[in-house]
N, C-alpha and C positions, 0 to 999 in steps of 0.2 A: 766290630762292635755290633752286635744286635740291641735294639732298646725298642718297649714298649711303650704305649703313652696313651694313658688311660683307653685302654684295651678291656672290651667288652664282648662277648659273645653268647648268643640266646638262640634257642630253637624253639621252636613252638610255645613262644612266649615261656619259655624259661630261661632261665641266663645259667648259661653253665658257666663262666670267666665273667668276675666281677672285676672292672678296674683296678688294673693289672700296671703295673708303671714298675719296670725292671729295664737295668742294664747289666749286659750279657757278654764279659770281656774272656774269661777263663776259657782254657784250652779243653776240660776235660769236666763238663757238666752232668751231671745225671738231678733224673726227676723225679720223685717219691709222691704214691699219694693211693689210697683207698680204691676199687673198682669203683669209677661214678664222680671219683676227685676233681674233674678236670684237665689232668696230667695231658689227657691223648689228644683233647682238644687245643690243648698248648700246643706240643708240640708241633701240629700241623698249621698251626699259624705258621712255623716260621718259614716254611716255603711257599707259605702261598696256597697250602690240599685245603684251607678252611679261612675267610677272610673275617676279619672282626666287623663286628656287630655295630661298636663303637672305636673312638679310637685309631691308632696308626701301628702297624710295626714298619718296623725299619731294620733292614740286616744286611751289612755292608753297604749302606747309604741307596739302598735299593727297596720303596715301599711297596709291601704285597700289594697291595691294593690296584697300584697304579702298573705297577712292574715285575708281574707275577709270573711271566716267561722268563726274564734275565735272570729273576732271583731263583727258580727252578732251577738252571744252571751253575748256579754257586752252591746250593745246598741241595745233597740227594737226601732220600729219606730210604730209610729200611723197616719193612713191615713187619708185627709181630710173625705172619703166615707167610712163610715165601710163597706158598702156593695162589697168593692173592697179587704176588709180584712180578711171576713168571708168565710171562706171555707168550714165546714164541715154542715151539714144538724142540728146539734141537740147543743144547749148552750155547753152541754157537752161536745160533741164531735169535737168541736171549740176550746176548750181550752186545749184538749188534745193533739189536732193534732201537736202544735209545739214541744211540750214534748217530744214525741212517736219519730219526728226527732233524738233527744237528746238522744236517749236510755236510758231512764230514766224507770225505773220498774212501772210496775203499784200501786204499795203501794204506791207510789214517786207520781206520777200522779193523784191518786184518794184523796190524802192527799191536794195537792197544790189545787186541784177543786174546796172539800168541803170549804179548808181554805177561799180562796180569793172569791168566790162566798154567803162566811156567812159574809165576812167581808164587803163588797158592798151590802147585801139585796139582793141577787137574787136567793136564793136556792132555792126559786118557780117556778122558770125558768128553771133550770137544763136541763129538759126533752124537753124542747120548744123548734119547730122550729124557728132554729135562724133569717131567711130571715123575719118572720114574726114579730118581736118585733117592740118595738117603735123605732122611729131615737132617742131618746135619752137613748134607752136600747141597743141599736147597736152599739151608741158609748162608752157605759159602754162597754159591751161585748169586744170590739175591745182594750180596756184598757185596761182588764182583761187579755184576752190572749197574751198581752204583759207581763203585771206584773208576771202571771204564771210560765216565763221563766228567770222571777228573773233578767234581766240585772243593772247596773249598771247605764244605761244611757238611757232616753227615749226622743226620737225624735216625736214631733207632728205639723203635718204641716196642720194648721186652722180647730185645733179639733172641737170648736163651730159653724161654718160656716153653718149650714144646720139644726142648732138647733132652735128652740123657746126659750124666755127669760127665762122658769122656768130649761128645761132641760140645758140651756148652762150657769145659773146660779151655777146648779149640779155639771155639769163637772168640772168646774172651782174651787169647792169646790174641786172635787177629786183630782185636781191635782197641788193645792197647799200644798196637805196634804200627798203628795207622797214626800217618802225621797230619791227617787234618783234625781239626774243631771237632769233637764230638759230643753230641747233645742226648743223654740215652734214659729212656722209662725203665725202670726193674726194679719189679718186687723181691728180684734176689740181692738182698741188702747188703752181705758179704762182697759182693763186683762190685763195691762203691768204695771201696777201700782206699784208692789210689786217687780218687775223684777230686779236683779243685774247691768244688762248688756244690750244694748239694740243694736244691730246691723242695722243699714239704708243702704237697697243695690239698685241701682240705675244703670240700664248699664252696670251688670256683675259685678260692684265694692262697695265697702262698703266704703259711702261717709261719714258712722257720725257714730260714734262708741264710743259712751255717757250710762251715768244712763240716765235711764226711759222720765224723764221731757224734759233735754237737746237732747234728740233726737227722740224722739215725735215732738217736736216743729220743728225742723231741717226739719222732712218729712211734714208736714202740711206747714211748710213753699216754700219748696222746689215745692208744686204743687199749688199756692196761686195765 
């Protein structure tokens, strides 16, 4: 269960998330909303990348605020730019690096590598400079070294966004076929199809909070 409780966030004395008071049980969420909406700053509440202003979240009885390291470990997040995710020079050495955080043994490390890199088709790659792959093997890549870390919950904020139709036909394959909790931004409205839960935020607030069809419409309507 993730739940917010009058959840507020402002930058420079502006408030981008106006009290916010949601609970968040569905398996397969996506979030809709204008460039400027809110949307990104939502979702990085829920790990803990952006702390409220006002307010508490709570995601698996774990509050950012207080407990921003354990709940990083239950929820990975995926960037719209992998190249903004990628940090180490080698496939391998990208997917280790969050691990190696973890103090996790290298038996631990080298097992989870082989696993999730045979399991995605990339063990060609292993040795590859990462900066060099495709935009659709970077956003593999950037999945991977989430999954690596085993969370519970993964956050992706417009993972297709920068893709061609065959690679963000791919992704979208992979990440309907992931069994954790997924939490996802996209302005490609058609990928929400299968979605539980469909969030509309508008002005810092979540004006339509519908299945898939009824709030799809809501936002197409709402800019018409």
């Amino acid at each position: 269960m993730i739940t917010f409780e009058n959840v507020s966030v402002s930058f420079d004395k502006r408030e981008i998330l106006q009290n916010l008071n949601l609970s968040l049980s569905e398996r397969r969420i996506a979030v809709i909303g204008a460039n400027g909406s809110g949307k990104s700053t939502f979702v990085r509440l829920l790990n803990g990348l952006i702390l409220p202003t006002k307010g508490r979240v709570i995601v698996d009885g774990l509050d950012s605020r207080r407990e921003g390291k354990a709940l990083r470990r239950k929820v990975g997040f995926v960037f719209q730019n992998p190249d903004n995710q990628i940090v180490m020079p080698t496939v391998e050495e990208d997917l280790a690096f969050g691990m190696k955080n973890l103090g996790l043994n290298i038996v631990e490390i080298e097992q989870r590598i082989e696993t999730t890199l045979q399991h995605y088709n990339l063990l060609d790659l292993r040795k590859q400079a990462a900066h060099f792959l495709s935009g659709g093997q970077k956003q593999l890549l950037a999945i991977c070294s989430v999954l690596v870390m085993k969370p519970n919950t993964i956050i992706l904020d417009e993972p297709t966004t920068q893709l061609d139709l065959r690679n963000k036909r791919k992704i979208i394959e992979v990440i309907n076929q992931l069994p954790q909790r997924i939490i996802m931004t996209s302005h490609d409205l058609p990928l929400l199809k299968n979605f539980e839960r469909v969030l509309v935020f508008n002005d810092g607030q979540v004006v339509c909070d519908s299945l898939p069809t009824k709030a799809i419409n809501f936002y197409e309507n709402l800019f018409a």
